[in-house]
C-alpha positions as CSV (number, residue, x, y, z in Angstrom):
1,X,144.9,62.9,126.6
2,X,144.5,66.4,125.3
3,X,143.8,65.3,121.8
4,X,141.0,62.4,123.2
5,X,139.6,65.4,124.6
6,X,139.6,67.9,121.5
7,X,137.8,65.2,119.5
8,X,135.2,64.6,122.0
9,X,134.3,68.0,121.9
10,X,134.3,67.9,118.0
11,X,132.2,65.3,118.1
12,X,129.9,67.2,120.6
13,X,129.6,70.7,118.8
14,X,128.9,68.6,115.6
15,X,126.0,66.8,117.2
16,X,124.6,69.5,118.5
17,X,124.6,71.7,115.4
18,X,122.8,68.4,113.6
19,X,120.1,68.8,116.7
20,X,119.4,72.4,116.4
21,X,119.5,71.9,112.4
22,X,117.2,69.1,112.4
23,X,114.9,71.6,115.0
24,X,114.6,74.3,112.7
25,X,113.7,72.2,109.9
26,X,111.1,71.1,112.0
27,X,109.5,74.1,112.6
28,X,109.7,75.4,109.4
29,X,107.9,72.8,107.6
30,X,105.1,72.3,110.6
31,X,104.6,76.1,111.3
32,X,101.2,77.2,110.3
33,X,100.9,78.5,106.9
34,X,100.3,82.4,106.2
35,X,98.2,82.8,102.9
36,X,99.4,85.5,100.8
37,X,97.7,88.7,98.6
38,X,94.3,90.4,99.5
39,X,91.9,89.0,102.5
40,X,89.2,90.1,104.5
41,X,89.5,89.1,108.3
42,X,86.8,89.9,111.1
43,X,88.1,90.6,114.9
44,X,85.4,90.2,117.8
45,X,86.5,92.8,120.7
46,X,84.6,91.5,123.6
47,X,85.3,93.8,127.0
48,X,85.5,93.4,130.8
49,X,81.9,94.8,131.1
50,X,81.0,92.3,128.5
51,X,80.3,94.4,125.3
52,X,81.2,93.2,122.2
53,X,82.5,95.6,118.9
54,X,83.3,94.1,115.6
55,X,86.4,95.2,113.4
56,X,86.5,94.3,109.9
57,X,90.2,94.8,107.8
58,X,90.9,94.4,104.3
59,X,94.6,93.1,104.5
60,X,97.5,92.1,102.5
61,X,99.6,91.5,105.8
62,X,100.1,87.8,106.4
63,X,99.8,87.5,110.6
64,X,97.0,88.9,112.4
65,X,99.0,91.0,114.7
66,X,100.8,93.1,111.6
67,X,96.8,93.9,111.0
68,X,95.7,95.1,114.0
69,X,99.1,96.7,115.0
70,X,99.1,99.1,112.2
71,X,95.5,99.6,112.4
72,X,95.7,100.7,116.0
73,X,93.9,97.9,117.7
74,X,95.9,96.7,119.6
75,X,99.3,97.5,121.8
76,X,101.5,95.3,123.4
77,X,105.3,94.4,125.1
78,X,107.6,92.5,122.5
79,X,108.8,89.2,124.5
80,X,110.7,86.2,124.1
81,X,107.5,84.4,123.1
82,X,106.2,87.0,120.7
83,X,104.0,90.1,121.4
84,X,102.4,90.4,124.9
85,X,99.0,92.3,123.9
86,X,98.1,94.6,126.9
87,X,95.5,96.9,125.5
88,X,92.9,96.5,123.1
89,X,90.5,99.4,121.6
90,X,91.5,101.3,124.4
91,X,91.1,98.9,127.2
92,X,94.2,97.9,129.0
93,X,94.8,94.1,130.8
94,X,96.9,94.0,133.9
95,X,97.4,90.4,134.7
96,X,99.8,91.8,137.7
97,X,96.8,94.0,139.0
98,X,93.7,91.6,138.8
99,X,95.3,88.8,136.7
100,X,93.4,89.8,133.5
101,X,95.1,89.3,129.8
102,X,93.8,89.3,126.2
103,X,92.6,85.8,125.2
104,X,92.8,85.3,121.5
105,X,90.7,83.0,119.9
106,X,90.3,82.1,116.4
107,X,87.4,81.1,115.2
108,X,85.7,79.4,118.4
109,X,89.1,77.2,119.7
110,X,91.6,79.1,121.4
111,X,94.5,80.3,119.8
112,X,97.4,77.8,119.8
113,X,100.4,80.7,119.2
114,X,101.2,83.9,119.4
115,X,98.7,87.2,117.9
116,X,102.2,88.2,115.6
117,X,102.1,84.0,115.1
118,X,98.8,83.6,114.0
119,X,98.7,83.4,110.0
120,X,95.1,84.9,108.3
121,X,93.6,83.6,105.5
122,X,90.3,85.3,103.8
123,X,87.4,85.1,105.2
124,X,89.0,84.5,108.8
125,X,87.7,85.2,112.2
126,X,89.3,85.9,115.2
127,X,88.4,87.2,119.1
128,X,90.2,89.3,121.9
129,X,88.1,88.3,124.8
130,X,89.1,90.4,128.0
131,X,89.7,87.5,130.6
132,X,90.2,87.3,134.3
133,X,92.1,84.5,136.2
């Protein structure tokens, strides 16, 4: 009975590390793309009282939120789904005080991942919209 149930279990962990396998080859093959070498990218900083700035960087970085990391833009909380942004030239989003957050767009369609998730390519353009609700 013992050895029924020590091949079961084989046959369980092998399954399972064929699933999770099978998952990450997934993922890596439908992730978005991050283009590599020099690119010019455009950030829209649109605040809560509605005023707009415009910040251009010349990058080699591959994901938007390297960029505006090291360039001071932006700050946020590392979590299990990526970087949290919080504050954003200066202006911080509580979404516990007034339910307000950072909505990243890119181009006009909202941003379908993560700001560390979201690969730049030249010429690419990209808004933090301060957002309430």
């Amino acid at each position: 009975m013992k050895k029924n149930q020590k091949l079961v279990l084989a046959a369980v962990m092998v399954v399972v590390a064929l699933i999770v396998a099978a998952m990450a080859a997934i993922y890596l093959s439908t992730r978005p793309a991050a283009s590599q070498g020099a690119k010019t990218v455009t950030v829209e900083v649109v605040h809560g009282d509605g005023t707009a700035k415009t910040f251009t960087y010349h990058t080699d970085a591959e994901y938007l939120g390297e960029v505006l990391l090291a360039e001071g833009l932006i700050e946020g909380d590392q979590g299990q789904f990526g970087l949290y942004i919080t504050k954003v030239d200066g202006e911080t989003a509580d979404y516990d005080e007034n339910s307000s957050y950072w909505a990243l767009y890119e181009g006009e369609d909202y941003a379908m991942q993560g700001i560390d998730q979201t690969p730049i390519a030249d010429g690419g353009t990209f808004s933090l919209v301060y957002t309430i609700g």
